[in-house]
C-alpha positions in Angstrom: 166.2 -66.0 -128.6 164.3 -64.2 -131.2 161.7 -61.4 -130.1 159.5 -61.2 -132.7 156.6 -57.7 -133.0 153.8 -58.7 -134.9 152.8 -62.2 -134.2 149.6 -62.3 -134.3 149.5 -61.0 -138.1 150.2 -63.1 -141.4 154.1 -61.5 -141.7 154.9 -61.9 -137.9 153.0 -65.6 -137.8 154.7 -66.9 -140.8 158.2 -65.4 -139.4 157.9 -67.0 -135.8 156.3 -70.5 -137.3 159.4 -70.6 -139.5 161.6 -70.1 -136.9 160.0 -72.6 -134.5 160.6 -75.2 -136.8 163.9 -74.7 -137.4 164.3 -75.5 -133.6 165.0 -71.6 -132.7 163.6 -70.3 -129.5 161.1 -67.7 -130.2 159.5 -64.7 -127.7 156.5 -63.4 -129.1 155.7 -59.5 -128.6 152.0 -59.1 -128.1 150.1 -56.1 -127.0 147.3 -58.5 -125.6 148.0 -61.7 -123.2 144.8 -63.8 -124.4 145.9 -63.5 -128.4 149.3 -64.5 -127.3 148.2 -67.5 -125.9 148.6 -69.9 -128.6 151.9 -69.0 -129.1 152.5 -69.9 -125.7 151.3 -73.5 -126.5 153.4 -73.5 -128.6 156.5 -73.1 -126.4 157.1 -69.2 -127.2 157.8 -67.1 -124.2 155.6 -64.2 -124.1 156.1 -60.3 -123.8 153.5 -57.8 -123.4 154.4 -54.3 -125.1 152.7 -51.6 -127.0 154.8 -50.8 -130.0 155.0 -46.7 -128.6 155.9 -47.9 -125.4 159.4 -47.7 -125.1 159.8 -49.2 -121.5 157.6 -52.1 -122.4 159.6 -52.8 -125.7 163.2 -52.9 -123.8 161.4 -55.3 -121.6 160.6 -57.4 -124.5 163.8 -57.4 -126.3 166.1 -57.9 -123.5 168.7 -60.3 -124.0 167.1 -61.2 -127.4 169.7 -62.3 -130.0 167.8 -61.0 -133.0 164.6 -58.3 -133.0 162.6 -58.6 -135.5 160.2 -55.0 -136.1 157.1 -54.7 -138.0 155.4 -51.4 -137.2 151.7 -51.6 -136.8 150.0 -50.1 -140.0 148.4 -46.6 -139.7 146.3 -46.5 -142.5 144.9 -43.1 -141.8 147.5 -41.4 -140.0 147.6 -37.6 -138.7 149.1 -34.8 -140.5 152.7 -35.2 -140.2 152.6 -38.7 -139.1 153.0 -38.4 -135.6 152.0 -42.0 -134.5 154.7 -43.4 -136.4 157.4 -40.9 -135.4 156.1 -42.3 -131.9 156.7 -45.9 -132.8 160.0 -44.8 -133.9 161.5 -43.3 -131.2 159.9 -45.7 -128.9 161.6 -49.0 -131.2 164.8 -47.2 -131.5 165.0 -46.6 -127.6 164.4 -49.6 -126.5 167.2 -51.1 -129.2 169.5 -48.8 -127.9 168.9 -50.1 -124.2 168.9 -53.8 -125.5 171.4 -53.4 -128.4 170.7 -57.1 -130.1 173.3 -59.0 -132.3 170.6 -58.1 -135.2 167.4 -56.9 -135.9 165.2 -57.0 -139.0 162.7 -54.4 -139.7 160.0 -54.6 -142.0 159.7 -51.6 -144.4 158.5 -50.9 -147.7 159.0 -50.3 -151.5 159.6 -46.8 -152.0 160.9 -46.3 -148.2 163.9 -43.7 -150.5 160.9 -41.7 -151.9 161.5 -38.1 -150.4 157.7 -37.2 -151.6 155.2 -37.4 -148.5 153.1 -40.1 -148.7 151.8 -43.1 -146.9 154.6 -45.0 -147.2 156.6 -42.4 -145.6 155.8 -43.7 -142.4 158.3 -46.8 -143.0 161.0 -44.3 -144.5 160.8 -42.4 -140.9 161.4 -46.0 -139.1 164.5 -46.8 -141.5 165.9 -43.2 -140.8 165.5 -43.7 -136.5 167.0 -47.2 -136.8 169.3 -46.4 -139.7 171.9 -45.5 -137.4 172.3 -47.5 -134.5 175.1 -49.5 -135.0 173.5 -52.6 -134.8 173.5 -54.9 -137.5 170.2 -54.4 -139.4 168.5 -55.3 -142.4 165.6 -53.7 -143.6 163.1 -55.9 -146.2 161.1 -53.9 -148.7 158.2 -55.5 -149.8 156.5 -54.9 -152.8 152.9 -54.4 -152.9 151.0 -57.3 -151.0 148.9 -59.9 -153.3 146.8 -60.3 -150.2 145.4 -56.7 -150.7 143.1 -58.3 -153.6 140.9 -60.2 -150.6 139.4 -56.6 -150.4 138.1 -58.1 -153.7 137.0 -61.3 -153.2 132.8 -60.6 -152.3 132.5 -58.3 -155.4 134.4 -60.6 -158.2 132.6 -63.9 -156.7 129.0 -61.7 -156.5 128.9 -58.9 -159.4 132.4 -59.8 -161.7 133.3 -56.7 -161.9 136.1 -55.7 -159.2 137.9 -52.4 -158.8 141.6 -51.1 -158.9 143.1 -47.8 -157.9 146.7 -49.2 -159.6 146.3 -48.0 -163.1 146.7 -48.2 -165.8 145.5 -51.7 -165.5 148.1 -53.4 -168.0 150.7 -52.0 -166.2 152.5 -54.8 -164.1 153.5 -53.5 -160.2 156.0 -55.2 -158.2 153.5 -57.4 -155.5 154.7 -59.7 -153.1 153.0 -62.9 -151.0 153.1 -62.3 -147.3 154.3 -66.4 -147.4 157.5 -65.3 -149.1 158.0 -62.1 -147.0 157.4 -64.1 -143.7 159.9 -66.6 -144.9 162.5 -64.3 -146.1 162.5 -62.3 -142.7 163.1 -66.1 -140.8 165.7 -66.4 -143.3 167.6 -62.8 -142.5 167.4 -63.4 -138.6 169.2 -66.7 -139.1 171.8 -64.9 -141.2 175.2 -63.0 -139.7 176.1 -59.1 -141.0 177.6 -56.4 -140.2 176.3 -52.4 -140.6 172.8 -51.7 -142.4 171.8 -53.3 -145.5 168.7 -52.8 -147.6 166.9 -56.7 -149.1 164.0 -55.8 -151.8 161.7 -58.6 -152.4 158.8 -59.1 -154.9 157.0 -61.9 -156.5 158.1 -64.1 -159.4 156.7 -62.0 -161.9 155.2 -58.2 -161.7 151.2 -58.4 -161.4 148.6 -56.2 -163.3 144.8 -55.3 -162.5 144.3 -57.5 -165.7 145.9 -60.2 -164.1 144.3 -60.3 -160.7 141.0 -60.0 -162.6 142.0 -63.0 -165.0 143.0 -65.0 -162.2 139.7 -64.4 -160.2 138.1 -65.7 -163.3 139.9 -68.9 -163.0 139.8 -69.7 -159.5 135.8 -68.6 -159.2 134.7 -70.0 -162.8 133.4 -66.7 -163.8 134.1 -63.9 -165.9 135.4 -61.2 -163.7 136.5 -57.6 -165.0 138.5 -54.9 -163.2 137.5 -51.0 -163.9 139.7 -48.4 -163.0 138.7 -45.8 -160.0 138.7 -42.4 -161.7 141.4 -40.4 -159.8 139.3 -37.5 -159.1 136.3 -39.3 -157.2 139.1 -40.9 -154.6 139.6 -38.5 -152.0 135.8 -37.9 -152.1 135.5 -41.8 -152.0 137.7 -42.3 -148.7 136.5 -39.3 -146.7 132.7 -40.7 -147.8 134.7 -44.4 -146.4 135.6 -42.8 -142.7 139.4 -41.5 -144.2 139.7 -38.0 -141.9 143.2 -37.4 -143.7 143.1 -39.1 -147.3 146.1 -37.0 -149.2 148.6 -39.4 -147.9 147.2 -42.7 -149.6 146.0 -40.4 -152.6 150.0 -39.5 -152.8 150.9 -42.9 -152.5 148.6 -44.5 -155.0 150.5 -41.8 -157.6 153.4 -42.9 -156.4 152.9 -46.4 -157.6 151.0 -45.6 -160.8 153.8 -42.5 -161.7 156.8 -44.5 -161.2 158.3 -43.3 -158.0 157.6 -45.1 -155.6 159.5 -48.5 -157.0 163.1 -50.3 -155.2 165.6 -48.2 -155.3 168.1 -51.1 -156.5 167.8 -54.8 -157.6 164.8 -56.7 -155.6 165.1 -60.3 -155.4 162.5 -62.6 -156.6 160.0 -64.7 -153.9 158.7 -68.2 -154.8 154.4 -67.3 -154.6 152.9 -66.7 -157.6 149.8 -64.5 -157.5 146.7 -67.3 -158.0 148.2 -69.2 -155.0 147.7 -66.4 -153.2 144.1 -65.8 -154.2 143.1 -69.5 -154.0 143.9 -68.9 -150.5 142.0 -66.0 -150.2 139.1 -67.7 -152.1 139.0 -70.5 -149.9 139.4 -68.7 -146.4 136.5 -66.0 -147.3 134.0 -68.6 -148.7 
């Protein structure tokens, strides 16, 4: 049995589908009983749990051969990151209690970068979990293609789209959630021992220029990509509802300074980048 957080979202769907048909029993970890629903129909067992609720996330991994954690994003998070250290210690307790044959845990590209930033919030997960003596894996993903649908109203209505990754001929390490879905399906089905780290990005490393050239394709219209200045953008996400904007500020340096990157050698997914947008084309039209 596989208990698997996250269901309901693109990672976590992609991950149980995967498993279901390879014939693998699946339990899926919901917070809410009507969105879990369809994966009843389609023979998942079901497990109500908030991701901070320890109690209700032993419940859910009990006697589960392999865990699979993806902690909910906090895209504006408190100073000091307390939701996450919540999540934490309530994922790691209820491991302890359950103590799987494996779990796989979702982090992120840069998880080794000591500087505070948004990311940091996946670092504190790997350094709870780090040392449980479970067999774990954690995947770092790069930077997801899917963060371009964001994109997708202004390229199709005004051509001209906007990128805080700069400069915008620099290719980043990106990632489709298709080829990090599959790759966590993979890990569960695999047999370790101790902790290991698996970095995964796309086929190739992406620029701003190339999300904007492939926009131009799939929509049949020139589209151009113009970089955010850096000292509008914490005036730009307070003005956007941010309350606590230095951690994403931190993070967007990280990536366009250089140190948030893998720490070793990443292996290579299958997606390539206008897949992913066709996608997104299609399911925003």
């Amino acid at each position: 049995m596989f208990a698997i957080t996250g269901i309901t979202g693109r990672v976590g769907g992609i991950v149980a589908r995967t498993l279901l048909t390879a014939k693998e029993p699946v339990r899926a970890v919901v917070r809410d009983a009507g969105k879990g629903a369809p994966w009843l129909e389609r023979g998942c067992e079901l497990a109500l749990a908030e991701m901070n609720d320890a109690a209700a996330l032993t419940a859910a991994f009990e006697a589960a051969d392999g865990v699979f954690v993806l902690p909910p994003p906090i895209f504006d998070p408190e100073p000091g990151f307390p939701e996450a250290r919540a999540t934490a210690n309530a994922v790691r307790s209820a491991l302890e209690a359950t103590h799987p044959s494996k779990v796989v845990c979702i982090s992120t590209i840069g998880a080794q970068a000591t500087r505070p930033n948004l990311l940091t919030q996946l670092r504190l997960m790997e350094q709870a979990l780090g040392g449980l003596g479970i067999p774990i894996t954690f995947l770092r993903p790069g930077w997801f293609m899917e963060n371009a649908a964001w994109d997708v109203a202004l390229a199709r209505n005004t051509g001209v789209i906007s990128s805080f990754l700069q400069p915008l001929d620099k290719p980043f390490p990106m990632v489709a959630t298709a080829d990090v879905g599959r790759t966590v399906a993979e890990l569960l089905q695999e047999t370790w021992t101790g902790r290991r780290t698996f970095e995964l990005e796309g086929p190739r490393r992406v620029s701003p220029n190339d999300i904007a050239a492939a926009f131009s394709r799939i929509l049949g219209r020139p589209v151009r990509i113009e970089a955010v200045p850096r000292e509008s953008w914490e005036d730009l996400f307070k003005s956007q509802g941010m309350k606590n904007p230095a951690p994403r500020v931190r993070m967007l340096d990280g990536f366009n300074e250089g140190w948030i990157d893998f720490e070793g050698d990443s292996v290579k997914g299958k997606v390539e980048l206008e897949t992913v947008l066709k996608d997104i084309v299609e399911r925003v039209a």
